[in-house]
Backbone bond lengths (Angstrom), bond angles and torsions (degrees), N, CA, C in turn:
res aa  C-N    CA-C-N  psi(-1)  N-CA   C-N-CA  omega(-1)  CA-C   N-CA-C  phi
1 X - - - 1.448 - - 1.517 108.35 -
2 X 1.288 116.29 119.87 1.638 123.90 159.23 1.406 115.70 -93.45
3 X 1.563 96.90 122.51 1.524 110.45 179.10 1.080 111.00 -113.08
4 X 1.400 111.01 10.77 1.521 97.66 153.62 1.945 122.62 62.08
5 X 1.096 118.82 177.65 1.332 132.33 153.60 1.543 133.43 -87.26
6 X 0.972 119.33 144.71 1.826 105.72 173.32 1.722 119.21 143.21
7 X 1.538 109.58 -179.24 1.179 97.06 172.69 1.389 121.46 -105.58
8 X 1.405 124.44 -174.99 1.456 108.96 171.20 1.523 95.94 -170.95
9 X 1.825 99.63 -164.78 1.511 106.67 -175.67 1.958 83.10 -151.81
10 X 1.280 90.67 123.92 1.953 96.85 164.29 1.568 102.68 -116.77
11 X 1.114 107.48 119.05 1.678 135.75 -166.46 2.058 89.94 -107.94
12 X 1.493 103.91 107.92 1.331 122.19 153.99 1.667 116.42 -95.11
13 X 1.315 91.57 146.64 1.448 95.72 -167.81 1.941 99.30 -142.83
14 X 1.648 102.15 122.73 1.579 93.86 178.01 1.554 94.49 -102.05
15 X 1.927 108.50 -168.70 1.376 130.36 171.38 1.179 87.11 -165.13
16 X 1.282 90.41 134.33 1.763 111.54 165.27 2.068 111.76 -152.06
17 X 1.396 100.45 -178.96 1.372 106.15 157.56 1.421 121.47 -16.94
18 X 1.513 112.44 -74.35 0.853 152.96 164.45 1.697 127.31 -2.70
19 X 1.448 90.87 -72.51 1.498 115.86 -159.35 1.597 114.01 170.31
20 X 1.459 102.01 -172.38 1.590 99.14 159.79 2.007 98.88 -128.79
21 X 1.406 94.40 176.42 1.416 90.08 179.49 1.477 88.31 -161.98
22 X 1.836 116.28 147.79 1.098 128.47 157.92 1.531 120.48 -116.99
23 X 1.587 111.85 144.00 1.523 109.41 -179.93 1.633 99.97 -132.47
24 X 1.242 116.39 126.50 1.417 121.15 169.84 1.582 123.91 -98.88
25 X 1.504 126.32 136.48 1.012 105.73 -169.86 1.749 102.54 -135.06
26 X 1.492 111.68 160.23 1.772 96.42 178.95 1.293 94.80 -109.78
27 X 1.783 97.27 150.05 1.421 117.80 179.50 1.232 116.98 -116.55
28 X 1.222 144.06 156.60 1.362 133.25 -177.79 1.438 87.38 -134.78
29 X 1.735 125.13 130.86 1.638 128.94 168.77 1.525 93.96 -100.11
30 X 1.361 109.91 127.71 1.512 117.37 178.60 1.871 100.63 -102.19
31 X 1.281 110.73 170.49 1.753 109.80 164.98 1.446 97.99 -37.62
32 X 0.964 104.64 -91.43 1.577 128.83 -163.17 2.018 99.15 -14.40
33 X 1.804 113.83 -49.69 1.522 93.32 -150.39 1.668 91.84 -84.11
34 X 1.843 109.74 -18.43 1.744 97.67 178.69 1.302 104.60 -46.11
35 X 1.794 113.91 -57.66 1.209 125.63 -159.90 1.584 120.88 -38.57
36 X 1.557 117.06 -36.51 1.429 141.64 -171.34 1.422 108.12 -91.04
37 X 1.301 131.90 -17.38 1.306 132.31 -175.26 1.815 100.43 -93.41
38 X 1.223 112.95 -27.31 1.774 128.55 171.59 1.281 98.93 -74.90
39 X 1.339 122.39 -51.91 1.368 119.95 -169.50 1.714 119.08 -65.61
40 X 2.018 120.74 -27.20 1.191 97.43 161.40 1.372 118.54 -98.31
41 X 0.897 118.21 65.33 1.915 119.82 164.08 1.610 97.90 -74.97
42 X 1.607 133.26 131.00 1.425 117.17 -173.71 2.074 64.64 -139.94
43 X 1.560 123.24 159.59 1.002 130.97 166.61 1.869 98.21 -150.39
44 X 1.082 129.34 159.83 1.376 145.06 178.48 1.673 112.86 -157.92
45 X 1.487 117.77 120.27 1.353 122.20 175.69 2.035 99.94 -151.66
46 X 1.394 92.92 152.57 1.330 148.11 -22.99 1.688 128.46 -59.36
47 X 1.450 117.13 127.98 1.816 93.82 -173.11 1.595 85.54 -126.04
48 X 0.893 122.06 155.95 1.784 127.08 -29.54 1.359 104.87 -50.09
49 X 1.139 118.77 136.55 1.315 130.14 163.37 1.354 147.32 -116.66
50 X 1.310 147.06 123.34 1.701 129.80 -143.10 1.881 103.59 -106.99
51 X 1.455 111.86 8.81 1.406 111.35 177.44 1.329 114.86 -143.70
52 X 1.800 101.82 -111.46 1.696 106.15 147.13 1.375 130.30 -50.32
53 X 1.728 127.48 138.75 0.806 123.92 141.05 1.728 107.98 -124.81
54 X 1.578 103.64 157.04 0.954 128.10 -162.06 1.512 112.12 -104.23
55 X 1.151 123.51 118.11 1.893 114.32 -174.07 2.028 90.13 -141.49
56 X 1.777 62.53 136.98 1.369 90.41 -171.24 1.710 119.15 -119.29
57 X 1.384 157.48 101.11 1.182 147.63 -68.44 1.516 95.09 162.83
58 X 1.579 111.30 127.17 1.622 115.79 176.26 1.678 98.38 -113.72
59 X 0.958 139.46 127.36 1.296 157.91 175.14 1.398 148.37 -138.72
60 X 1.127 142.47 127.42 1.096 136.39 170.95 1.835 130.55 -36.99
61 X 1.335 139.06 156.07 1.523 103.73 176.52 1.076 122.63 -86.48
62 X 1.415 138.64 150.67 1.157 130.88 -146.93 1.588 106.57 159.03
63 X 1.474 100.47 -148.08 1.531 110.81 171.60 1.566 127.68 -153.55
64 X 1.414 111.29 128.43 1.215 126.95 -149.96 1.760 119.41 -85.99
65 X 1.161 146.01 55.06 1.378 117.18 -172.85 1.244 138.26 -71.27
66 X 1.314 120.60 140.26 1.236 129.09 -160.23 1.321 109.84 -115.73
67 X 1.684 101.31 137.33 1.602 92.98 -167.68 1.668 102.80 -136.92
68 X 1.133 121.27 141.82 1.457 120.90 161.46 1.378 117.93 -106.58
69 X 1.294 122.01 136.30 1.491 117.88 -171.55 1.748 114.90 -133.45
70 X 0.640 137.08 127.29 1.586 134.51 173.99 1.453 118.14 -54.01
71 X 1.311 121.07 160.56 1.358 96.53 -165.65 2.135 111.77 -96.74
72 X 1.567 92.74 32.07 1.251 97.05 164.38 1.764 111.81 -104.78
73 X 1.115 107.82 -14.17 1.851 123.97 169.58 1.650 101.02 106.50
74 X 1.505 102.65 16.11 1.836 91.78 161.32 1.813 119.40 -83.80
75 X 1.209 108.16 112.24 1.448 116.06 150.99 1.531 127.67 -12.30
76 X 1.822 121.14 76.98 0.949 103.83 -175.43 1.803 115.71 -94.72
77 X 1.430 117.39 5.26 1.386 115.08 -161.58 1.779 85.98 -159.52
78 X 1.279 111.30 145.21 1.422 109.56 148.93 1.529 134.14 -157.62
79 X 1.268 138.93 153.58 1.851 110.21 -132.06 1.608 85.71 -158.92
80 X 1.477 132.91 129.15 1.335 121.01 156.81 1.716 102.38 -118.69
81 X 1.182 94.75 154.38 1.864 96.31 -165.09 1.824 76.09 -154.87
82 X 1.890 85.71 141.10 1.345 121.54 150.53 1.443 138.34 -44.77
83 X 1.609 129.22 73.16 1.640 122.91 -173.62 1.897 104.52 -70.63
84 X 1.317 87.93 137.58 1.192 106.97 145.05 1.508 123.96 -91.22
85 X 1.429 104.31 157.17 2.093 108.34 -175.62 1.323 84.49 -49.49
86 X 1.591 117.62 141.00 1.336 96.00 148.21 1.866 117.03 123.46
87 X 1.130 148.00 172.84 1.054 150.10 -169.59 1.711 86.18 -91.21
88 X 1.797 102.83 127.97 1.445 135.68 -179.89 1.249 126.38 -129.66
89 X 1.244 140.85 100.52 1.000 152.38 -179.65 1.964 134.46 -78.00
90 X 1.111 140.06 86.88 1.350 122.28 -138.41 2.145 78.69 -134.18
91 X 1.607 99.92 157.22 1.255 90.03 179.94 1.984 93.95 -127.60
92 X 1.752 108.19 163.95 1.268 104.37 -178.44 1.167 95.18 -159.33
93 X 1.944 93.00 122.24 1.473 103.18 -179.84 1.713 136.48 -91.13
94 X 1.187 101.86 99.98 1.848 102.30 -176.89 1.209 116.81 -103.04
95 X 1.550 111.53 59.54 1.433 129.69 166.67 1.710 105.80 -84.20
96 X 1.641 110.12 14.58 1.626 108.42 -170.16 2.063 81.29 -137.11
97 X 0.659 135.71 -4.86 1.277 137.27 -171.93 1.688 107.18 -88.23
98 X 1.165 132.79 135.85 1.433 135.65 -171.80 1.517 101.62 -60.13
99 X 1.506 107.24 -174.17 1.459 106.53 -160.27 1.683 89.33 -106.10
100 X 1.455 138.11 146.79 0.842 113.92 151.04 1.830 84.53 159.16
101 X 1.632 101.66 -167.77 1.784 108.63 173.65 1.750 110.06 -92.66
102 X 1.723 100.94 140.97 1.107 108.01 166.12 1.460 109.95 -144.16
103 X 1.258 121.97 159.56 1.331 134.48 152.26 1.318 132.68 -78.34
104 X 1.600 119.69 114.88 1.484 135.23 -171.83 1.655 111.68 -85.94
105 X 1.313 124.77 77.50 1.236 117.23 -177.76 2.043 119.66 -90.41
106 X 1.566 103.23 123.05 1.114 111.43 176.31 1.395 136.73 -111.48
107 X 1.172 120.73 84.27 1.277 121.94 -174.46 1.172 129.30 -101.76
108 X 1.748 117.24 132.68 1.467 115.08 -150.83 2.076 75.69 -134.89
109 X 1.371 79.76 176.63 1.666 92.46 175.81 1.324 126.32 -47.91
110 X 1.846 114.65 101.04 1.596 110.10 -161.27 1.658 135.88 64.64
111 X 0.934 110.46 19.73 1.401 152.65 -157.65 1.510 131.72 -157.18
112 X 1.401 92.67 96.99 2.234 111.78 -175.77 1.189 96.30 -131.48
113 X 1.346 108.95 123.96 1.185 127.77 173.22 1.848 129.32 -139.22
114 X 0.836 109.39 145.66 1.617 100.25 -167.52 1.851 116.08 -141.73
115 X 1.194 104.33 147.37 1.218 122.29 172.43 1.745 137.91 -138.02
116 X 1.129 109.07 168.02 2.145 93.23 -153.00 1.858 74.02 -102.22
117 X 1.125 114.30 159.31 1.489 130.09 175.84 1.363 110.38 -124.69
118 X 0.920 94.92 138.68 1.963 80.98 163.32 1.597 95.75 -147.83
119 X 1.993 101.04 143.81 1.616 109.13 -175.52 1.810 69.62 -132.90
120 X 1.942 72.47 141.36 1.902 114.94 169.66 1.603 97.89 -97.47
């Protein structure tokens, strides 16, 4: 999604019991929040996957850590790699990792992002 620059208005609207009610509000998108909405693109293929997986990551340059976690939040893998500006591609093999779901967390400069994994 490109969000671009500009102004705007995001109009929330509830329903309840109650009633309904609307609230409008103005937004202003500066560089900076397009810039951050590009920056979390996080992609991973093949999932489920029984070896390689492949994650693919838009970022600032900098440096990326990569984390695999179980889905009790133990640390099963952990990886820091070099970004380039720009869409980055890095691969990580858990053909030694148990079978089951985990969470792929990638965080690059101002930028956390996450995804569920699953290895066969």
């Amino acid at each position: 999604m490109d969000w671009g620059t500009g102004n705007g208005s995001v109009v929330v609207t509830a329903t309840n019991s109650c009633g309904a009610g609307s609230k409008a509000f103005a937004v202003t998108i500066g560089c900076k929040e397009g810039e951050m909405a590009k920056a979390n693109q996080l992609n991973v293929y093949p999932n489920p996957t029984a070896g390689v997986l492949n994650v693919e990551y838009t970022a600032e340059k900098g440096t990326a850590q990569v984390t695999v976690l179980d889905l009790s939040g133990r640390v099963v893998m952990t990886q820091t790699h070099a970004n380039a500006a720009g869409q980055n591609t890095l691969q990580l093999d858990l053909s030694k990792v148990a079978k089951g779901a985990y969470m792929l967390n990638v965080q690059t400069n101002g930028s956390n992002n996450q995804v569920r994994v699953v290895v066969e």
